[in-house]
SEMAR-70734 format. One record per residue: residue number from 0; x, y, z of N, C-alpha, C, O in turn; residue in one letter. Coordinates in steps of 0.001 Angstrom, whole numbers, m for minus. Layout:
NUM; X; Y; Z; X; Y; Z; X; Y; Z; X; Y; Z; A .
...
END
This chain:
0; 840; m1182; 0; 0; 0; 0; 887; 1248; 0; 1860; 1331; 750; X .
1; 585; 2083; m735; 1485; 3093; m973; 753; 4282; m16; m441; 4262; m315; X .
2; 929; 5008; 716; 711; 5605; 1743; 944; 7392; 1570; 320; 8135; 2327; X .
3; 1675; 7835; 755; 2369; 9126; 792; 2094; 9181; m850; 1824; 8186; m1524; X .
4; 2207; 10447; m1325; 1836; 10948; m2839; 3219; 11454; m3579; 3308; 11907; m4720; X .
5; 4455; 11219; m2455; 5906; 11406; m2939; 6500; 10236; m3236; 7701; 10173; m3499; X .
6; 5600; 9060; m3218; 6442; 8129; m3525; 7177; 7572; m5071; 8090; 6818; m5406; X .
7; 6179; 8437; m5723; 6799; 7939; m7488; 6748; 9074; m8337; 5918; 9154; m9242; X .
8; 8008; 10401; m7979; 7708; 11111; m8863; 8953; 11421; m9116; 9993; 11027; m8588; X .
9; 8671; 12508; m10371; 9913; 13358; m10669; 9746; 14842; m10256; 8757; 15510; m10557; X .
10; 11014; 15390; m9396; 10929; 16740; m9084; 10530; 17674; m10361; 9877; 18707; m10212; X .
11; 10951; 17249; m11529; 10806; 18468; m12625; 9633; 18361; m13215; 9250; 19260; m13963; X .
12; 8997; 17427; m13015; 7977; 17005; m13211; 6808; 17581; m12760; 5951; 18066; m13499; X .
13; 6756; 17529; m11426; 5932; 18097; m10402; 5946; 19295; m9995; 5344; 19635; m8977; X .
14; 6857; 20375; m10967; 7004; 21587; m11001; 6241; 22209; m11733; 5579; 23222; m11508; X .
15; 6424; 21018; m13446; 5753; 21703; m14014; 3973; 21762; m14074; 3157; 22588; m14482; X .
16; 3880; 20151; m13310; 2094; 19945; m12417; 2174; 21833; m12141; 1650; 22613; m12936; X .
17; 2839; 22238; m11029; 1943; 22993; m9931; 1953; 24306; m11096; 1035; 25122; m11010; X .
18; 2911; 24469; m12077; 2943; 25668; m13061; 1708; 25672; m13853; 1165; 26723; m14194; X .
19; 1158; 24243; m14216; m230; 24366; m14965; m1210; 24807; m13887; m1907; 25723; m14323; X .
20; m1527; 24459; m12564; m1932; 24577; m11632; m2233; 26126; m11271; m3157; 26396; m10504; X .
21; m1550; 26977; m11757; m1144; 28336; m11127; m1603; 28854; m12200; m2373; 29769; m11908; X .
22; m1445; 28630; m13895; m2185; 28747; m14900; m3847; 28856; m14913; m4663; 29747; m15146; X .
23; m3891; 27531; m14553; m5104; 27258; m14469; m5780; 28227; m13583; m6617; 28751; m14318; X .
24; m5868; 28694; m12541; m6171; 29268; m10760; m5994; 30718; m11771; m6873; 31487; m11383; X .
25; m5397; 31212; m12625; m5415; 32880; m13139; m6056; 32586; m14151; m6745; 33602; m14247; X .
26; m6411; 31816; m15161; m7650; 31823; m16078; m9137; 31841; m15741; m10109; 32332; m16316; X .
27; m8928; 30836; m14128; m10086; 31067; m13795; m10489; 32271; m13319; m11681; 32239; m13013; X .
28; m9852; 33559; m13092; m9850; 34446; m12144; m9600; 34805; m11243; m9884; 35937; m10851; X .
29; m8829; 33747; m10453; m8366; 33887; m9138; m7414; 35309; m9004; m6385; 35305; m9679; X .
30; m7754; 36772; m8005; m7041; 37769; m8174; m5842; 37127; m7303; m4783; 37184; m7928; X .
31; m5722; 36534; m6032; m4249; 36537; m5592; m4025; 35225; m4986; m4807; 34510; m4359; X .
32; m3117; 35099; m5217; m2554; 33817; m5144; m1672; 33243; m3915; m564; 33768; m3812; X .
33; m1961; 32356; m3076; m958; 32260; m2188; m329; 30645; m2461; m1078; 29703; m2717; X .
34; 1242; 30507; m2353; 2064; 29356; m2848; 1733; 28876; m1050; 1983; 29610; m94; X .
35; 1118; 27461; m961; 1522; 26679; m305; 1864; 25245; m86; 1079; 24335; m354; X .
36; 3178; 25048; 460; 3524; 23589; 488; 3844; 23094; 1781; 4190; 23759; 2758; X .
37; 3704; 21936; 1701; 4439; 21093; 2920; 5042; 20289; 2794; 4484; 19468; 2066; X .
38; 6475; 19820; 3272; 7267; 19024; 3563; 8280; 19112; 2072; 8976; 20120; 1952; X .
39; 8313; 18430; 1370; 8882; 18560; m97; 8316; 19278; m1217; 8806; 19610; m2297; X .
40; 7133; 19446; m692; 6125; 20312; m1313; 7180; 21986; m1604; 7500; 22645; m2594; X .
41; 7387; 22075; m248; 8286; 23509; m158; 9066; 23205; m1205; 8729; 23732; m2265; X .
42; 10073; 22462; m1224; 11232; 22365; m2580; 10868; 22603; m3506; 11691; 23291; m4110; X .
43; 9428; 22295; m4421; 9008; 22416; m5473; 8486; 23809; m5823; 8375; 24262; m6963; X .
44; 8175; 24435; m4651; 7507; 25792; m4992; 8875; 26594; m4991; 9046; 27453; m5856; X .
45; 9786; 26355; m4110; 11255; 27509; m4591; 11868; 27149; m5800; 12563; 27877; m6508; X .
46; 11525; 25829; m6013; 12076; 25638; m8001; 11158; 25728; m8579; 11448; 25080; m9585; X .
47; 9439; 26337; m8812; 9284; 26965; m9178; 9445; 28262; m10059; 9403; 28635; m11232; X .
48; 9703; 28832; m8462; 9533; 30270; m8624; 10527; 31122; m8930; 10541; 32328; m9176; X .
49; 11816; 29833; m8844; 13051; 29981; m9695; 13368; 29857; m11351; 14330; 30272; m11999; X .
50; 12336; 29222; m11706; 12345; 28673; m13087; 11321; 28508; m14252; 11341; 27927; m15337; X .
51; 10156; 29485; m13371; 8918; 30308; m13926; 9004; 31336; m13977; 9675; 31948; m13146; X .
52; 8317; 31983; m15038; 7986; 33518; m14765; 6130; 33277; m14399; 5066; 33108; m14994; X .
53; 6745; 33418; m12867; 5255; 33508; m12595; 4209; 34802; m12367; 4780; 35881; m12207; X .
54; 3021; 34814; m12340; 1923; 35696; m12135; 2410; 36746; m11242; 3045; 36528; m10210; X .
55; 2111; 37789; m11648; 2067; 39033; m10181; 868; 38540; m9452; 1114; 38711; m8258; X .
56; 84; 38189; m9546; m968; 37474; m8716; m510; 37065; m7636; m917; 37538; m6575; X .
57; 332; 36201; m7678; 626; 35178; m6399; 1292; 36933; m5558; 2014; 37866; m5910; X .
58; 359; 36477; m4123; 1022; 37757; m3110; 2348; 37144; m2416; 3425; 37740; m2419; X .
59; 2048; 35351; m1570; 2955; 35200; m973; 3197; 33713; m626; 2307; 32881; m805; X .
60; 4261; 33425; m188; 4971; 31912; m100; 4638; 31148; 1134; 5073; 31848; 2049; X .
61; 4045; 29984; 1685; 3857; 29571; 2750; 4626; 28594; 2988; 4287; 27721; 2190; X .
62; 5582; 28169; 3703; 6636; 26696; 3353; 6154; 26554; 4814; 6560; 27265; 5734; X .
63; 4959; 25249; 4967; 5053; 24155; 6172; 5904; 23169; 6329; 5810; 22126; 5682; X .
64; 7074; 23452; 7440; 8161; 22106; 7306; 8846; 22057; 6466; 8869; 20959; 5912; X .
65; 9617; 22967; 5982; 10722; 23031; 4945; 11344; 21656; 5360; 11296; 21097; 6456; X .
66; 11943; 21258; 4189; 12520; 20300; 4058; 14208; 20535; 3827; 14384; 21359; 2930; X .
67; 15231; 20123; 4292; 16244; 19844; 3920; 16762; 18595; 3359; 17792; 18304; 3967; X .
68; 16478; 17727; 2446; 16426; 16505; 1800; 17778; 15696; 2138; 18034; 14777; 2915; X .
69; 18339; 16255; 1444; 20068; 15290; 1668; 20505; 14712; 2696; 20488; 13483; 2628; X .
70; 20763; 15009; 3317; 20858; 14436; 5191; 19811; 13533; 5606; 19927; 12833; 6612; X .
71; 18760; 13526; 4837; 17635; 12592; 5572; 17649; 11315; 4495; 16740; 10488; 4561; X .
72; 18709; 11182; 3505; 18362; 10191; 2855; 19652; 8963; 3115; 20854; 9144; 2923; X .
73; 18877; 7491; 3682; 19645; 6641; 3856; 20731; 6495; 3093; 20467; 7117; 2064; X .
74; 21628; 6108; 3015; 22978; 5802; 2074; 22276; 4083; 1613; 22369; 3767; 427; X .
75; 21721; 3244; 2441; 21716; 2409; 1617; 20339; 2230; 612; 20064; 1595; m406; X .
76; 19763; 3026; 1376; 18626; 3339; m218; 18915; 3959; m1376; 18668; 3501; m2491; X .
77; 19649; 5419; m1042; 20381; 6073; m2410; 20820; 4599; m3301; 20486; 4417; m4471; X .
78; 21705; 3528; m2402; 22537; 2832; m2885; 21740; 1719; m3751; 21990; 1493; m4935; X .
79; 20904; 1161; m3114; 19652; 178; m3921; 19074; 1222; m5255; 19249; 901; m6430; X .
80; 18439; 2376; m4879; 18196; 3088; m5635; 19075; 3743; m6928; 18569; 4298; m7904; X .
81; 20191; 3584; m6739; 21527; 4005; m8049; 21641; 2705; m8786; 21704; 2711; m10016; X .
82; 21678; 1401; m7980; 21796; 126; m8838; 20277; m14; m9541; 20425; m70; m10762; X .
83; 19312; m65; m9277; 18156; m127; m9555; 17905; 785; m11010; 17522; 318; m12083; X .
84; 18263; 2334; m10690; 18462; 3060; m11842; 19227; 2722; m12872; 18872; 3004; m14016; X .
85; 20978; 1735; m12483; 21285; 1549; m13268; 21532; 481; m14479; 22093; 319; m15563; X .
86; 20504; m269; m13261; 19582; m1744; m14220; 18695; m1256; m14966; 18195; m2146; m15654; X .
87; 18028; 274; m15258; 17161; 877; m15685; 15835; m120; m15188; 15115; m731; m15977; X .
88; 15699; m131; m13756; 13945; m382; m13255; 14282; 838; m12234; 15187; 887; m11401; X .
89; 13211; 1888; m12565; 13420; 3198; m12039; 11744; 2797; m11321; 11679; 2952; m10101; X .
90; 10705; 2402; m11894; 9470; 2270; m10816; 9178; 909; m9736; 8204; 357; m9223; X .
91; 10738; 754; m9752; 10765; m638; m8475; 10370; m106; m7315; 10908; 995; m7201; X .
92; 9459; m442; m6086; 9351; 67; m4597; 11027; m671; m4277; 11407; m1763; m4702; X .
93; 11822; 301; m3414; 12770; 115; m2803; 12290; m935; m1218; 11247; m1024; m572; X .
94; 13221; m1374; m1134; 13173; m2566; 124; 12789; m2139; 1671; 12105; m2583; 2594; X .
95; 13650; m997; 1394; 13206; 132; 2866; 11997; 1052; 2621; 11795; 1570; 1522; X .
96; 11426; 1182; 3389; 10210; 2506; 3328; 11003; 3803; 3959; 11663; 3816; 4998; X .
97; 10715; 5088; 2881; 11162; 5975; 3562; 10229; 6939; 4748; 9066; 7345; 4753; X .
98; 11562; 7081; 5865; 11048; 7847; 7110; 10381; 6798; 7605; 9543; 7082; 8461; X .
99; 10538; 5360; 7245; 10343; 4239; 7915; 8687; 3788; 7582; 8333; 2637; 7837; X .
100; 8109; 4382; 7234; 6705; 4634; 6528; 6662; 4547; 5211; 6713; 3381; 4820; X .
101; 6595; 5272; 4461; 6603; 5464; 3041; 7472; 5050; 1773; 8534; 5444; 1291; X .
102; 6418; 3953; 1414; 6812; 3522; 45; 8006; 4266; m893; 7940; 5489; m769; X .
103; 8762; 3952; m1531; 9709; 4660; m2838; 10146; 4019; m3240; 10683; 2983; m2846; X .
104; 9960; 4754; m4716; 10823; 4124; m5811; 11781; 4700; m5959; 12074; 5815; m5528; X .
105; 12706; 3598; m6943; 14382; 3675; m7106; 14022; 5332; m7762; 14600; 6357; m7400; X .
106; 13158; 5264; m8577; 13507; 6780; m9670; 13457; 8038; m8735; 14319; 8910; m8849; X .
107; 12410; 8137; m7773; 12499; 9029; m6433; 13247; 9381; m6015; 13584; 10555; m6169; X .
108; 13995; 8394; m5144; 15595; 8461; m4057; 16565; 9178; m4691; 17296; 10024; m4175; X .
109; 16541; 8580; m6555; 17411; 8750; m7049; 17411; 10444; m7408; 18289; 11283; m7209; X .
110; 16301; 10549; m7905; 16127; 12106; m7880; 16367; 12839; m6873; 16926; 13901; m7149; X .
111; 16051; 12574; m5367; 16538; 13336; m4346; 17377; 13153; m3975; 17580; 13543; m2825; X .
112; 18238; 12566; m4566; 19762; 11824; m3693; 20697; 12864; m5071; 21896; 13001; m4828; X .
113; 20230; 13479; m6289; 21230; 13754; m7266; 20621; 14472; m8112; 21099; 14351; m9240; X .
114; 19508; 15379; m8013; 19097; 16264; m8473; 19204; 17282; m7561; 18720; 17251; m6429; X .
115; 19983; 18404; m8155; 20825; 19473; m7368; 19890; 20816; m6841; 20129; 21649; m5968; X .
116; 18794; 20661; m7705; 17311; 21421; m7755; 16659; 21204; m6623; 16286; 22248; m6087; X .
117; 16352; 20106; m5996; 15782; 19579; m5211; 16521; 19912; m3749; 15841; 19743; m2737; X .
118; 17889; 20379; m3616; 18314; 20862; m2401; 18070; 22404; m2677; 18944; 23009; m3298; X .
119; 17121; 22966; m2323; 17464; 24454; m2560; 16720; 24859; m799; 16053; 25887; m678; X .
120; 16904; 24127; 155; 16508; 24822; 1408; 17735; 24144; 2257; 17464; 23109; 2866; X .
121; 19247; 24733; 2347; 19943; 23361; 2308; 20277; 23550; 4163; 21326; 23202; 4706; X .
122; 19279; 24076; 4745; 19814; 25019; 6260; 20605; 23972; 7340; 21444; 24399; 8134; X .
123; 20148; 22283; 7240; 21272; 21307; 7638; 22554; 21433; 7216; 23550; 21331; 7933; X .
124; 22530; 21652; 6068; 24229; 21813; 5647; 24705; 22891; 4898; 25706; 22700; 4208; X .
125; 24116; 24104; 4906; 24684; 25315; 4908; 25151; 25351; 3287; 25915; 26233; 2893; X .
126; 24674; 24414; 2472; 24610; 24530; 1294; 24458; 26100; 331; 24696; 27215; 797; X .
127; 24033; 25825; m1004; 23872; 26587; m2093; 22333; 26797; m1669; 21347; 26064; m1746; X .
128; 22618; 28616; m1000; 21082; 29147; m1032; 20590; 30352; m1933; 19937; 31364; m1678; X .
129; 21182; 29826; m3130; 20602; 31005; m4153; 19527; 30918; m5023; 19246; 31846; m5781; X .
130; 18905; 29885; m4979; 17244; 29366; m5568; 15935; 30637; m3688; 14946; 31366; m3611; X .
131; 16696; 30203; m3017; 16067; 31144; m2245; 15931; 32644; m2032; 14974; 33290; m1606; X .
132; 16897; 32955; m2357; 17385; 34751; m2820; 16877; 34552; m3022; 16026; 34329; m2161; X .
133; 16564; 34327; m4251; 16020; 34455; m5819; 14628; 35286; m5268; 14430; 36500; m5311; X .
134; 13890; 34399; m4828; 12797; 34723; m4802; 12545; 36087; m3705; 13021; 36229; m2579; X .
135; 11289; 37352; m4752; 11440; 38331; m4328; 9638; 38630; m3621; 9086; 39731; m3620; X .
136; 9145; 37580; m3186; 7729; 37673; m2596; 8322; 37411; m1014; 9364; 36970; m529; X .
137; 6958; 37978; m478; 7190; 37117; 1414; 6830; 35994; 1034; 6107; 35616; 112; X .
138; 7807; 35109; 2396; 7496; 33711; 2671; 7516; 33870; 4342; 7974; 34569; 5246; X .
139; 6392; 32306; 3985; 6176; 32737; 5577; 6753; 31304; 5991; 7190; 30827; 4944; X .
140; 6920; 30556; 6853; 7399; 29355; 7062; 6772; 29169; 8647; 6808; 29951; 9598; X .
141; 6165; 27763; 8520; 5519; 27525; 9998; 6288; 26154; 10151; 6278; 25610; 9047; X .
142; 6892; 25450; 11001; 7648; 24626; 11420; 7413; 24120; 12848; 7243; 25032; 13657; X .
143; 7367; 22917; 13329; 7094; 22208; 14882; 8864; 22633; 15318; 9854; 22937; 14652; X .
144; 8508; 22410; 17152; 9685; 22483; 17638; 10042; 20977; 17294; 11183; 20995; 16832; X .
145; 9352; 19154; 17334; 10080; 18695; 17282; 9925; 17687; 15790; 9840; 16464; 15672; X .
146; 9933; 18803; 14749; 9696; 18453; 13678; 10975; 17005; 13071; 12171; 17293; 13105; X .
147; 10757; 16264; 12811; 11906; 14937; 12967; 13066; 14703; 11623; 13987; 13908; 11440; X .
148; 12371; 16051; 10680; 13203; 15730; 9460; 14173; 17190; 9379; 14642; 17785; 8408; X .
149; 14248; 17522; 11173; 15132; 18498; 11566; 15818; 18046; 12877; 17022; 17887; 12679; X .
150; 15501; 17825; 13965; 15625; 17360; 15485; 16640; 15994; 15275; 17695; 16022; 15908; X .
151; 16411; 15002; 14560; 17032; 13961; 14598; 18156; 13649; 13837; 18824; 12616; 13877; X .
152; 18334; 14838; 12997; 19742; 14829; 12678; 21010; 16039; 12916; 22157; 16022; 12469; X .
153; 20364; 17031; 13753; 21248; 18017; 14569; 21269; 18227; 16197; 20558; 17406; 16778; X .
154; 21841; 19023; 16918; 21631; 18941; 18297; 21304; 20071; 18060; 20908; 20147; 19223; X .
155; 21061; 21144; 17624; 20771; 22528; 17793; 19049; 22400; 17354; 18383; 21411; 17046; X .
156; 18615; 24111; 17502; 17236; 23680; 17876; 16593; 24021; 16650; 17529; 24574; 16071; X .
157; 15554; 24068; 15805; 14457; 24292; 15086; 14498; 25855; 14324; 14596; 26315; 13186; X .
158; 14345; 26367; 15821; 14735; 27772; 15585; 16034; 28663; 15270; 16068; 29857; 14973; X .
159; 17498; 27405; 15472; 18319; 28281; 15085; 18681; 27423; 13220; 19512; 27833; 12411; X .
160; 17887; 26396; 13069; 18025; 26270; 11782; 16598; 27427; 11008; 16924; 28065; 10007; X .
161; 15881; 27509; 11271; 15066; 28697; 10744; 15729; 29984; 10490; 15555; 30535; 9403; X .
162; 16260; 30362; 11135; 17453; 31605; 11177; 18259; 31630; 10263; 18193; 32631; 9550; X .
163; 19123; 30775; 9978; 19670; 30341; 8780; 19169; 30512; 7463; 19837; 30921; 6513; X .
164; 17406; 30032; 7422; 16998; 30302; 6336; 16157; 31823; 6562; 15460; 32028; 5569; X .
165; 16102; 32305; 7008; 15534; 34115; 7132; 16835; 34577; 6656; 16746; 35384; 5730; X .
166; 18057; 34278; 7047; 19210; 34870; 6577; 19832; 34743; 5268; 20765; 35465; 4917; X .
167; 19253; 33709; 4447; 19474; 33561; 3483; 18222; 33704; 3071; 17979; 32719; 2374; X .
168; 16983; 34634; 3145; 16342; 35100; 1995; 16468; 36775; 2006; 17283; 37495; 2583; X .
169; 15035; 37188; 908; 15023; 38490; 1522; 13918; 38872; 2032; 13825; 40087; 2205; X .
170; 13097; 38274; 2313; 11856; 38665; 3067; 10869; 36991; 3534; 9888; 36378; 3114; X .
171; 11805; 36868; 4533; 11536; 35394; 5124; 10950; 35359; 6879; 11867; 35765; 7593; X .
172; 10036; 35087; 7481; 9534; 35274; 9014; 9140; 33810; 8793; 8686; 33324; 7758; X .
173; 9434; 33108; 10121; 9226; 32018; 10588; 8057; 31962; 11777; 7654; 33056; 12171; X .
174; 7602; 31003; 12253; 6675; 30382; 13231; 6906; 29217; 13737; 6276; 28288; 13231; X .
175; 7745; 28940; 14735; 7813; 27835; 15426; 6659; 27246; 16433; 6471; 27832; 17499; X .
176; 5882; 26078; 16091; 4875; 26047; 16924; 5485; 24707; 17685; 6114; 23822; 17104; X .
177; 5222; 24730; 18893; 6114; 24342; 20149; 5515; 23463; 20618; 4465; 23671; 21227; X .
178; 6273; 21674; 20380; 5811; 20576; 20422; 5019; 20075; 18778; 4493; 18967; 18675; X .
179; 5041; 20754; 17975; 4651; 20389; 16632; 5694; 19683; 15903; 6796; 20188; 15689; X .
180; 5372; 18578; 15539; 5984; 17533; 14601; 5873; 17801; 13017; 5085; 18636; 12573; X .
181; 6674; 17073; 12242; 6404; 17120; 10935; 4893; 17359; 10228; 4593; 18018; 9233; X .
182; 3977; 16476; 11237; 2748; 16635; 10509; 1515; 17277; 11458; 290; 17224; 11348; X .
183; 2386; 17890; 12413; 1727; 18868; 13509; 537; 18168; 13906; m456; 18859; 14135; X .
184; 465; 17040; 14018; m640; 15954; 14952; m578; 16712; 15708; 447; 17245; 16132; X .
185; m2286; 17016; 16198; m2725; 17855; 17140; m1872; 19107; 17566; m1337; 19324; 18653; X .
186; m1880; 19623; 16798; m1039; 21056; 17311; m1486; 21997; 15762; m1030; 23069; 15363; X .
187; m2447; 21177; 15201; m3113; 22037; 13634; m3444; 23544; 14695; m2847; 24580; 14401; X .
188; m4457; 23531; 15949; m5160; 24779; 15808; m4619; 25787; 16628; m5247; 26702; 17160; X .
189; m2703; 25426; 16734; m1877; 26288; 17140; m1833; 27534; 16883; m2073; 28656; 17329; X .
190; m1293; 26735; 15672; m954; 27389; 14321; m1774; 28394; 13597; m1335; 29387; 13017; X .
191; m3062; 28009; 13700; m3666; 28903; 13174; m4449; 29722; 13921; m5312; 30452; 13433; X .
192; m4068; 29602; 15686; m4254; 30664; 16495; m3676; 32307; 16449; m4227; 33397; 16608; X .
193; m1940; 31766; 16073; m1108; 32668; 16247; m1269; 33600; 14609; m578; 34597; 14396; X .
END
């Protein structure tokens, strides 16, 4: 059972989904537009908005749970996943589930393990943050304190990797909601208190 909607795609792919998407939403009339994603979702809207000329419509950016990808990906899945690619069976489910849950295929991993597009929030490893410049709208970013695809691979806290990414944009404000996880189980009407 495939469980998650990231399990069989291509990043460039799913860029150009949300670009018809944004098309579509200004033909119909929609006057303003707000970008929101969650989890990898975020990655796709900063390569976007890097590699569209998009609408003056859209007012502003919402990234739930930015993702930093690279660091969270097993070495021995990349590794099943590179042989797999290079047997060319790219829609095999890999042996491991990722985040211990979720189904993936070799063509997936492989894309997030080596598509250079796909790191553009890189605040674990202090990477290449110029897909984030780039972009000249507000973003707003709401994030848990013990969000797990941040907490479990640094000792520092939530908030001083958020900082990192306000510092590398130009008009970036964060929201740490305190005790919120990746998928903010019970802590939704925090969030939308504050």
């Amino acid at each position: 059972m495939v469980e998650k909607g990231a399990f069989n795609e291509d990043f460039d792919e799913c860029v150009k989904d949300l670009a018809e998407w944004i098309e579509f939403a200004k033909r119909e009339g929609f006057e303003q537009l707000y970008l929101l994603g969650a989890s990898i979702a975020c990655n796709r809207i900063v390569n976007y908005l890097n590699n569209y000329e998009y609408p003056k419509n859209i007012k502003k950016v919402i990234l739930e749970c930015p993702q930093n990808l690279g660091p969270q990906l097993p070495s021995k899945m990349v590794e099943e996943a590179d042989e797999l690619m290079s047997k060319n069976i790219p829609n095999k489910i890999l042996t491991d589930k990722f985040f211990g849950y979720c189904e993936v295929t070799a063509k997936t991993i492989y894309n997030m393990a080596h598509n250079k597009k796909l790191d553009n929030l890189p605040y674990l490893t202090n990477g290449d943050f110029s897909m984030l410049k780039n972009i000249q709208l507000p973003i707003r970013v709401v994030v848990g304190s013990c969000d797990e695809g941040i907490v479990c691979y640094r000792d520092e806290s939530v908030d001083h990797f958020m900082n990192i990414l306000k510092e590398n944009s130009n008009d970036l404000k964060y929201t740490v909601i305190e005790g919120g996880r990746h998928n903010f189980k019970h802590k939704e009407m925090n969030w939308l208190m504050q």
